[in-house]
C-alpha positions as CSV (number, residue, x, y, z in Angstrom):
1,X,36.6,-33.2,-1.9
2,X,34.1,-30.3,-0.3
3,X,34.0,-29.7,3.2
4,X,30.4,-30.7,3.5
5,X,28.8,-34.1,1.5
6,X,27.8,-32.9,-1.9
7,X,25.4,-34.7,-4.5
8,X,26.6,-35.3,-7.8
9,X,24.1,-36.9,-10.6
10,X,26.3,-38.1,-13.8
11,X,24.0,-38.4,-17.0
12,X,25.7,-40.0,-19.4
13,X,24.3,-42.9,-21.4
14,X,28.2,-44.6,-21.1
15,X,27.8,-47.1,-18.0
16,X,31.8,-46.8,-18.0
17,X,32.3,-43.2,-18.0
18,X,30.0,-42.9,-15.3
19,X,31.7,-45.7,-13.1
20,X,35.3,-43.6,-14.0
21,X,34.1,-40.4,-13.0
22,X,32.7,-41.9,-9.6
23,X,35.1,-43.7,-8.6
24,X,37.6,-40.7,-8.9
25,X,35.3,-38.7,-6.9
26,X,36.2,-41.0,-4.3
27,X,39.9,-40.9,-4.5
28,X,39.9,-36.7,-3.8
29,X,40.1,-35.8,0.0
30,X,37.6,-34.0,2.4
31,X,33.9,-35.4,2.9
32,X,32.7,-38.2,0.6
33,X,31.0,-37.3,-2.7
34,X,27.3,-39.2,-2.9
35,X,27.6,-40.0,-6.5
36,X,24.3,-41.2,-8.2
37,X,23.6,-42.0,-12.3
38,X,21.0,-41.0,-14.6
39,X,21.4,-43.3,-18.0
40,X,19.6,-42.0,-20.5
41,X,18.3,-38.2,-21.3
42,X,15.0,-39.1,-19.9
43,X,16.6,-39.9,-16.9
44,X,18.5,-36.8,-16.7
45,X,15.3,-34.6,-17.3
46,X,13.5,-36.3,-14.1
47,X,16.6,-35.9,-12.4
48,X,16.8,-32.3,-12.8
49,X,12.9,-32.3,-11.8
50,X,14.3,-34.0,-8.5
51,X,16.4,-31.2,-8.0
52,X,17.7,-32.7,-4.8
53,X,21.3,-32.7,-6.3
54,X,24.2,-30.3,-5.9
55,X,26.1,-30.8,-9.1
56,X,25.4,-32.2,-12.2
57,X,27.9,-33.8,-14.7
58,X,26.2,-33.8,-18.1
59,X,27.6,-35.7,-21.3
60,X,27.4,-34.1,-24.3
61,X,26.1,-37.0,-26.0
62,X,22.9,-38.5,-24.9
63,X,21.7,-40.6,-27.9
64,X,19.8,-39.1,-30.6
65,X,20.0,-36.2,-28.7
66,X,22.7,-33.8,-26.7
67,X,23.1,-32.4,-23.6
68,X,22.4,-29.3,-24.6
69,X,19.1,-30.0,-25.3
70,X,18.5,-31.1,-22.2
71,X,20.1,-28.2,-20.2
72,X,18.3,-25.6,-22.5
73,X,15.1,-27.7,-21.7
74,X,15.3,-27.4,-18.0
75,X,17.4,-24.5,-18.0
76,X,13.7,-22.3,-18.4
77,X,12.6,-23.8,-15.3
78,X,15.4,-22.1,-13.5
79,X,17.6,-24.6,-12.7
80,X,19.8,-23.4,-9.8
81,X,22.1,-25.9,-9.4
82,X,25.5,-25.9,-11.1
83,X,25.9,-27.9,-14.5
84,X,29.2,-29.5,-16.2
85,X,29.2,-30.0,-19.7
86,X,31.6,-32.8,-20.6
87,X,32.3,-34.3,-23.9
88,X,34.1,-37.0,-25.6
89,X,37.0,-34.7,-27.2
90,X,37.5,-31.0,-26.6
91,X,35.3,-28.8,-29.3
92,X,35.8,-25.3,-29.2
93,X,32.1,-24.8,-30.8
94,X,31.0,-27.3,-27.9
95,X,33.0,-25.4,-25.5
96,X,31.2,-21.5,-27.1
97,X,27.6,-23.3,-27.0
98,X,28.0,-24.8,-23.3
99,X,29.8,-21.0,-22.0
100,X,26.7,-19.1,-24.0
101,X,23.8,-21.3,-22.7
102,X,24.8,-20.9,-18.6
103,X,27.4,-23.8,-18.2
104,X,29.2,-23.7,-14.9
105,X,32.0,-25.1,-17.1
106,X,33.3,-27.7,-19.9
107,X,35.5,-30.3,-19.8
108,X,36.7,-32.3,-22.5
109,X,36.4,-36.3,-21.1
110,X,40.3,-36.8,-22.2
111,X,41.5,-34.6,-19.5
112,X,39.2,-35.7,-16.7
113,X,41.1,-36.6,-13.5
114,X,40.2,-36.4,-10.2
115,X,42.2,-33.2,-9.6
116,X,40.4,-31.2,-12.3
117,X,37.3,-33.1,-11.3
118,X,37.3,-31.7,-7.9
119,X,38.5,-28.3,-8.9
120,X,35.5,-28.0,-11.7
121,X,33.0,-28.9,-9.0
122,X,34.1,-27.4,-6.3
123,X,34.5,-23.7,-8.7
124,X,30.8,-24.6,-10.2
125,X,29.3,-24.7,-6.7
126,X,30.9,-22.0,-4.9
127,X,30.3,-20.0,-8.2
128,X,26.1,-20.8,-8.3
129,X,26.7,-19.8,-4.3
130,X,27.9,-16.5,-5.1
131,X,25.7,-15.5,-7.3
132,X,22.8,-16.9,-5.5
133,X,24.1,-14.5,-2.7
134,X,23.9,-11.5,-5.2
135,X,20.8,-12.1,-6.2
136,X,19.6,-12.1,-2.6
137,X,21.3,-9.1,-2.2
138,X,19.8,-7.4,-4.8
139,X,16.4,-8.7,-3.5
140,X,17.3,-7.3,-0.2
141,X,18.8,-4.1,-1.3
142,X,15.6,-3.3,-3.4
143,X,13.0,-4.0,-1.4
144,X,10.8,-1.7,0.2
145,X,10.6,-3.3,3.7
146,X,13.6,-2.5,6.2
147,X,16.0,-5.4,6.5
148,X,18.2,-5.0,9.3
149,X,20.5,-7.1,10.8
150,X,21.7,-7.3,14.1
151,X,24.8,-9.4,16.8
152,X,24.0,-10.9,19.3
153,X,23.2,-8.0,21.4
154,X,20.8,-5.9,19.2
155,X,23.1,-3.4,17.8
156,X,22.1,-3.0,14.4
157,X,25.3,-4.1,11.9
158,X,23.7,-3.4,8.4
159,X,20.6,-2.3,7.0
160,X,18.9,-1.9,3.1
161,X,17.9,0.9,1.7
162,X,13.9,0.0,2.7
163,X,15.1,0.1,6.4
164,X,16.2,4.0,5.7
165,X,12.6,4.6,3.8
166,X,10.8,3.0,6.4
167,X,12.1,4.5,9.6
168,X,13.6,7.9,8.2
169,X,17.3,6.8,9.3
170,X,20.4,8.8,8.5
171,X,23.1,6.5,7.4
172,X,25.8,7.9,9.2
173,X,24.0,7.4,12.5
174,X,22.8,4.0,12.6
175,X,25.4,1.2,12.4
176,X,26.5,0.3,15.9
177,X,23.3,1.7,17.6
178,X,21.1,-0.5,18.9
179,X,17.8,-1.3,17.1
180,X,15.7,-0.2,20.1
181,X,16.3,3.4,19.8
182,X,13.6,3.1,17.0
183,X,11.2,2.1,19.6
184,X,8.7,4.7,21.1
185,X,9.1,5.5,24.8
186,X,5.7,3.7,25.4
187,X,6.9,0.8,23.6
188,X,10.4,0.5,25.1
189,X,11.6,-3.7,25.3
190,X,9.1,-5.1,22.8
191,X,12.2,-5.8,20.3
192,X,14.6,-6.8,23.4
193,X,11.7,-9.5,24.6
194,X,11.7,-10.6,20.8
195,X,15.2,-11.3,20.6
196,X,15.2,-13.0,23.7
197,X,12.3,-15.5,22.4
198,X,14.4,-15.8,19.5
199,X,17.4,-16.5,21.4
200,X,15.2,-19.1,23.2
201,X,14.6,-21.0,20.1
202,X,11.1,-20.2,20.4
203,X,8.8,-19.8,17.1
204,X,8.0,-15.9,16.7
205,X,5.7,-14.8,14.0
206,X,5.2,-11.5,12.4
207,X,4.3,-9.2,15.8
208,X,3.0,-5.5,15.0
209,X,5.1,-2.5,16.8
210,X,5.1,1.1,17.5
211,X,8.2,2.3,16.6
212,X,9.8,5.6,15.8
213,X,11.4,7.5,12.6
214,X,14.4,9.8,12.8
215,X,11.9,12.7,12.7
216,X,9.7,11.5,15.9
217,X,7.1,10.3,13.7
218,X,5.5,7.5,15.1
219,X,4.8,4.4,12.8
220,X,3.2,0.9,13.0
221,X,5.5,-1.8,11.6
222,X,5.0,-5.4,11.4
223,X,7.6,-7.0,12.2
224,X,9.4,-10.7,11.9
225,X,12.5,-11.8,14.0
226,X,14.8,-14.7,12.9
227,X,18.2,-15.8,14.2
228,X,21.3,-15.9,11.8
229,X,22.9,-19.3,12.5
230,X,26.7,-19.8,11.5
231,X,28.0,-23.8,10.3
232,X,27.5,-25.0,13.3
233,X,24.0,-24.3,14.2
234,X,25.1,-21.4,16.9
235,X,23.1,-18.0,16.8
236,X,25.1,-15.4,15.2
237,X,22.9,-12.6,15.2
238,X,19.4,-11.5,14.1
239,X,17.5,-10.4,11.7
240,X,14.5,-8.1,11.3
241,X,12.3,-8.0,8.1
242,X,9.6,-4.7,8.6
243,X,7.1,-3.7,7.0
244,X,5.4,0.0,7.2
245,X,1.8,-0.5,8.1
246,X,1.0,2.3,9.3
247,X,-1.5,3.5,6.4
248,X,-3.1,0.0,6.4
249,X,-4.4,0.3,9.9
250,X,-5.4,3.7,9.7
251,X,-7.3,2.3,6.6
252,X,-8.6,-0.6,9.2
253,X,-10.0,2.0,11.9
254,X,-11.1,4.5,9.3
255,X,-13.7,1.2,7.7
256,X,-14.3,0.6,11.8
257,X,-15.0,4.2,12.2
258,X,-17.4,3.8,9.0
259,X,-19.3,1.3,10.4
260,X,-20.0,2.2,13.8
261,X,-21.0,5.4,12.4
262,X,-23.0,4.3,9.4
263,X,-24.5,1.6,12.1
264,X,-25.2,4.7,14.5
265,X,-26.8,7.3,11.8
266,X,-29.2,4.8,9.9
267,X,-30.1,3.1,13.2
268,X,-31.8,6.4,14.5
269,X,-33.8,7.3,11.7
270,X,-35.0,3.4,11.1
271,X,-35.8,3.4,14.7
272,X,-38.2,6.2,13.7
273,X,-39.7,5.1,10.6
274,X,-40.4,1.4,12.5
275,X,-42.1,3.0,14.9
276,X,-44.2,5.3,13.8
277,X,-45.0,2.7,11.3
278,X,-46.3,0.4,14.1
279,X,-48.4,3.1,15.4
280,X,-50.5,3.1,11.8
281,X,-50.7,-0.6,11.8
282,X,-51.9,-0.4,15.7
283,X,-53.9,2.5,15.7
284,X,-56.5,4.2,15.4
285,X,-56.1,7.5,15.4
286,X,-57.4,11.0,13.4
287,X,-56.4,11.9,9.5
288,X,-54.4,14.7,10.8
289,X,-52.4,12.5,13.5
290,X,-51.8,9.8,10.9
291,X,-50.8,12.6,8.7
292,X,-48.0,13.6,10.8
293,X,-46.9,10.5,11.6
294,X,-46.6,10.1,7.6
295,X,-44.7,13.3,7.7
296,X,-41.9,12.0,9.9
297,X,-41.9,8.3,8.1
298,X,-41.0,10.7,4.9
299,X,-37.9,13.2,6.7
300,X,-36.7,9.9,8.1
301,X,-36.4,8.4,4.8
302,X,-35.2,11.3,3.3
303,X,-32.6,11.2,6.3
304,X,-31.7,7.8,5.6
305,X,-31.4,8.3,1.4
306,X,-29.0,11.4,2.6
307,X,-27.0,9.2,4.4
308,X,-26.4,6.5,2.2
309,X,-26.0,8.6,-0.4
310,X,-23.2,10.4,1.0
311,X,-21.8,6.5,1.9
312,X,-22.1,5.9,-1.5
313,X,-20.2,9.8,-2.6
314,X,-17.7,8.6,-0.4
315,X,-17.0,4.7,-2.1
316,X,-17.1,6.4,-5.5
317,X,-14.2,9.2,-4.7
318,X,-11.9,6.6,-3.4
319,X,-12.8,4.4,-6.5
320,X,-11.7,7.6,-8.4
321,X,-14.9,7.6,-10.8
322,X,-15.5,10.4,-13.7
323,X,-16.9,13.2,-13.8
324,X,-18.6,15.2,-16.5
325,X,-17.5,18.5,-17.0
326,X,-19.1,20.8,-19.1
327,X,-19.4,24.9,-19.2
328,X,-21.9,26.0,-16.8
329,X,-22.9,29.5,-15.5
330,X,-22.3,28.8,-11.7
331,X,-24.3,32.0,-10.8
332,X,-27.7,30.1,-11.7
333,X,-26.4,27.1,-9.8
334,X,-25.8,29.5,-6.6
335,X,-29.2,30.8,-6.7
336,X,-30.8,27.7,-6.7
337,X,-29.4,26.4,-3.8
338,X,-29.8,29.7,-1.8
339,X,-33.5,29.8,-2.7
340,X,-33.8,26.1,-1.4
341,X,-32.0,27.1,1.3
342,X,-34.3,30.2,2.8
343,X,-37.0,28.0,3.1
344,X,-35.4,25.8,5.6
345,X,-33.7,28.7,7.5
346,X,-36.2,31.1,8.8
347,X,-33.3,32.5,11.3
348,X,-30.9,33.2,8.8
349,X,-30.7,36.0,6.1
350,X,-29.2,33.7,3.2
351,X,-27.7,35.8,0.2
352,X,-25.9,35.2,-3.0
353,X,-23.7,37.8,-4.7
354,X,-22.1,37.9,-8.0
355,X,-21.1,39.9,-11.1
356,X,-23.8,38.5,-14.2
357,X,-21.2,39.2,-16.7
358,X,-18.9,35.8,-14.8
359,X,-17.3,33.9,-17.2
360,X,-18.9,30.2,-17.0
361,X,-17.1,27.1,-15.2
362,X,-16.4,23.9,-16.2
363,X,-17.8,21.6,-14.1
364,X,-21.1,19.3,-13.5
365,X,-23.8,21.0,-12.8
366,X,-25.4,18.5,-10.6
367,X,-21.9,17.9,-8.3
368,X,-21.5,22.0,-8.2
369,X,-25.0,22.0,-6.6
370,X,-24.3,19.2,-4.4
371,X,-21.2,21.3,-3.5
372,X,-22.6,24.2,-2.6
373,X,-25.9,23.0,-0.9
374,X,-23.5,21.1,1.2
375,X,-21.5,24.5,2.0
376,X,-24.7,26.6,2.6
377,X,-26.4,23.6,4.4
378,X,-23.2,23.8,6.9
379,X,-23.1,27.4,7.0
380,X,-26.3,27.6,8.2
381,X,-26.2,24.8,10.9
382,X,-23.1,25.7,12.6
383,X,-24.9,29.5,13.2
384,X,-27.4,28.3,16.1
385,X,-28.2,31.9,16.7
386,X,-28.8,33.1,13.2
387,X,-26.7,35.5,11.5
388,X,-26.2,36.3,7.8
389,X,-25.2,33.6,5.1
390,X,-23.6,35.2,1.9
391,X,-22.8,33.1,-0.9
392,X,-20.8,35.4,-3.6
393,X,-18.6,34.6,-6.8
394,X,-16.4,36.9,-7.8
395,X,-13.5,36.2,-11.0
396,X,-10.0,36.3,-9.4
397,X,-7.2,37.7,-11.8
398,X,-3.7,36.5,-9.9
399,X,-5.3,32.4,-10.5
400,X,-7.6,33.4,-13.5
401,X,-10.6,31.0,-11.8
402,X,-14.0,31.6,-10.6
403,X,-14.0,31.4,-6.6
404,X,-17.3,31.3,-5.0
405,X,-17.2,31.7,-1.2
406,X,-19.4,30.7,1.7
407,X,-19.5,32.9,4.6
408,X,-21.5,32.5,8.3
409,X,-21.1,34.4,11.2
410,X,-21.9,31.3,13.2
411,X,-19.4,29.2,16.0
412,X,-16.4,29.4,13.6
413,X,-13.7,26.7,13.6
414,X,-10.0,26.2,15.7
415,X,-6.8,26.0,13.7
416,X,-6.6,22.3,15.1
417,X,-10.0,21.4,13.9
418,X,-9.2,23.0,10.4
419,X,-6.6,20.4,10.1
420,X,-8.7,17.6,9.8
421,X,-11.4,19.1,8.6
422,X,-11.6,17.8,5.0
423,X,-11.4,14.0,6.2
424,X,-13.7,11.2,7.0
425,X,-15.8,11.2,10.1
426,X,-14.4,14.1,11.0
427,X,-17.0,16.4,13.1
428,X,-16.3,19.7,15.4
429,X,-16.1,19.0,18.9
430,X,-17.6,21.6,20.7
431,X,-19.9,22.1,23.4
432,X,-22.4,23.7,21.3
433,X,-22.1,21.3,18.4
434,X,-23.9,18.2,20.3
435,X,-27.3,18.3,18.9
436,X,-25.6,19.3,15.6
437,X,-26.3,15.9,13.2
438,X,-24.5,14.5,10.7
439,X,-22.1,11.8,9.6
440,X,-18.7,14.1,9.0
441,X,-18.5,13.0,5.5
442,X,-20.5,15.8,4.0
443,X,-16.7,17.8,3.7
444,X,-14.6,15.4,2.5
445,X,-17.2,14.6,-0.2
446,X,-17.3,18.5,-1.0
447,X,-13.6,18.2,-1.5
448,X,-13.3,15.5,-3.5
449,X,-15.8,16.3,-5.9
450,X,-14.2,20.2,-6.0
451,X,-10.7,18.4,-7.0
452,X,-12.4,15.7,-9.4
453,X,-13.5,18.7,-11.2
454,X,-10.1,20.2,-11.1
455,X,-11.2,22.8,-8.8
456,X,-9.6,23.8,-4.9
457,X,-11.1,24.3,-1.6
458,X,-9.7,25.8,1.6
459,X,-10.9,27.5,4.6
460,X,-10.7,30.4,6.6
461,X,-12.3,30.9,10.1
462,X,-12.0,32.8,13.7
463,X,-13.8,31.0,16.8
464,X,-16.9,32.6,17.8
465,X,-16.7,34.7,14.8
466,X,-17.5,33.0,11.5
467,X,-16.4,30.9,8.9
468,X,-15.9,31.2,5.3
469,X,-15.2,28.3,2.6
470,X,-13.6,28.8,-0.6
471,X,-14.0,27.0,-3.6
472,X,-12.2,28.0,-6.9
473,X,-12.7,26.9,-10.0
474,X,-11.2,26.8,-13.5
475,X,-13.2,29.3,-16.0
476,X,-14.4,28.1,-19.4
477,X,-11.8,30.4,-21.4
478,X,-8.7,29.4,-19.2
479,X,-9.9,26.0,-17.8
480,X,-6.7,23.7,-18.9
481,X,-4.3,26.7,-17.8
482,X,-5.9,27.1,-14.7
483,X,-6.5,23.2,-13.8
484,X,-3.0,22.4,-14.0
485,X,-2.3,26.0,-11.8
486,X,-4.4,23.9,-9.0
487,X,-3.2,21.0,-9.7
488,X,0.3,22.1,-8.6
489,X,-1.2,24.7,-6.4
């Protein structure tokens, strides 16, 4: 009948129609059909449950009940396998119900022979095939990973659409070409020596690669290679599932980079309080010695409190949590935090500038001053040898925002620094920033508390010259307008 053994269960509650329709399954050529019988509807639910059959025959009459019943009953537990509806004498309403619930097909029990029998079963199956294909083609089409698949000697054949996302290729470009061209030259043969194992028969799991998009951007993939087998077992070709995990390991070594540093920064100052601690508990020395000692047990802890708060700044911005925004006269805010400032920077002339008459901001007052002390708190340590700090607000007309700048005459900063300036961890490297502390969050924080409030920072700065950061942000009268002008800014 098939090429290939297929499974047939007959429910039908008629011992005689059952025994009919298998022994005409045995009478049609090709492999032998394994015919087995389920009597009653019970039966026939359990032996969809099975699901270890090919086909099913299913009367339309099952005692009390019919076999529609049945099929809608299991049909909601996505029964793959092909179904036959057959019934006692043809019924057009029969023949309507079984076409509109999912029926493979309908035959009257009149006409049964073991031509039509074959024919019905052998159209059902290849049928359920075809769309099971589809479906796994649509699966495959729409996914985001690359799926590509390869012959026997690596040259890619086909590809989905996830396979152009995830390694920038051009479509007219990359049939025929083999697959390791998307390798990097440090990473040449990774995919050959994969295909070989595969080609081995050994078991490969998912292996992670360098490769490279169409652009020369270099991405991490993880990858899984399977051989294609044909009917008879042989390798055919390959396939390749990807999947872009490029962001997840920078994710993974920026939380490594997080820890070694959080480890390194609060180790220091611990090490600090702990000992100067033992000294009071060991001994015994003047008022004013134990009094100094107390005085660095306190800037350490302040020291530590600064850094897990900014730990803490940072977990909340990547939670995304809210801010309140209110109107706030950001002149008041800027000469709080330069007066707090002079006292710790007896080298520096720290100065504010600004027109009273400012419209107000909308922002929070407490994250504004966070902000800025940041900003001036920078400003001043990255000028070793003194120099003037000037903090000034000024109402620009083209953007219709407040922008409040931060300007030193300090070590300023390279155009390749300024690039990754506003992430985490990120610190200048420079001979004379060494005994410069500080985690390298203190930025990124600054930014993403400017944004949060709708507001925009940038930087401009010339080595050995100065720096100057720029925050704007929107004004009470034109906040909405303006927010969305950054926003898209």
């Amino acid at each position: 009948m098939m090429d290939e053994p297929v499974r047939v269960l007959v429910i039908d509650d008629d011992e005689d129609d059952y025994v009919m329709i298998r022994d005409m399954l045995q009478q049609v050529g090709g492999a032998p059909a394994a015919v087995d019988w389920a009597p009653s509807y019970e039966a026939g639910l359990d032996g969809f449950r099975e699901a270890v059959h090919d086909v099913y025959l299913l009367d339309y009459r099952l005692g009390g009940r019919t076999g529609l019943d049945l099929f809608r009953e299991v049909h909601g537990k996505k029964q793959r396998a092909p179904v036959i509806l057959m019934s006692g004498h043809g019924n057009h309403v029969v023949d309507m119900a079984a076409m509109r619930d999912g029926f493979s097909d309908y035959i009257p029990k009149e006409r049964i022979g073991p031509s039509l029998l074959e024919h019905s079963i052998r159209y059902a199956i290849m049928r359920k095939r075809t769309e099971a294909e589809q479906r796994l083609g649509a699966i495959v089409e729409s996914s985001h990973d690359a799926v590509i698949r390869l012959d026997l000697d690596g040259t890619i054949k086909s590809c989905n659409a996830g396979a152009y996302r995830v390694f920038g290729l051009l479509s007219p470009n990359v049939i025929g070409q083999p697959l390791a061209c998307i390798e990097r030259a440090d990473a040449q043969g990774v995919i050959a020596a994969l295909l070989d194992r595969v080609r081995e028969e050994e078991d490969v799991d998912r292996v992670d690669i360098s490769v490279q998009k169409a652009d020369g951007t270099a991405i991490d993939v993880s990858a899984q290679v399977s051989a294609i087998r044909g009917e008879h077992g042989a390798v055919e070709g390959f396939s390749v599932i990807a999947h872009d995990i490029t962001e997840r390991k920078r994710a993974r070594e920026r939380r490594d980079r997080f820890v070694a540093v959080a480890s390194h920064e609060l180790r220091t100052p611990m090490t600090t309080i702990l000992g100067f601690a033992e000294l009071l508990l060991t001994r015994d020395e003047s008022a004013a010695v134990q009094h100094d000692w107390l005085r660095m047990i306190h800037d350490e802890g302040l020291r530590m409190k600064a850094i897990i708060n900014d730990m803490l700044d940072v977990a909340r911005i990547n939670e995304g949590f809210e801010i309140r925004s209110e109107p706030t006269g950001i002149l008041a805010i800027l000469e709080t935090v330069v007066a707090d400032a002079r006292g710790r920077a007896p080298d520096h002339a720290v100065l504010v500038d600004g027109d009273p008459s400012l419209p107000l901001v909308i922002g929070d007052p407490q994250k504004l001053t966070q902000v800025f002390s940041n900003l001036v708190d920078n400003a001043i340590k990255y000028s070793p040898n003194g120099g003037d700090v000037l903090v000034s607000a000024q109402l620009d007309p083209a953007s219709r925002c407040v922008v409040v700048s931060v300007a030193d005459q300090g070590l300023g900063i390279s155009e390749e620094e300024q690039r990754n300036l506003f992430t985490t961890f990120h610190r200048v490297q420079r001979a004379e920033t060494i005994n410069i502390g500080g985690t390298g969050l203190g930025l990124y924080i600054v930014k993403g508390l400017t944004e949060m409030m709708n507001g925009k920072i940038w930087v401009e700065s010339v080595l050995d010259q100065g720096t100057t950061f720029y925050v704007a942000l929107p004004a009470e009268s034109v906040a909405d307008e303006s927010a969305q002008e950054l926003r898209s800014a």
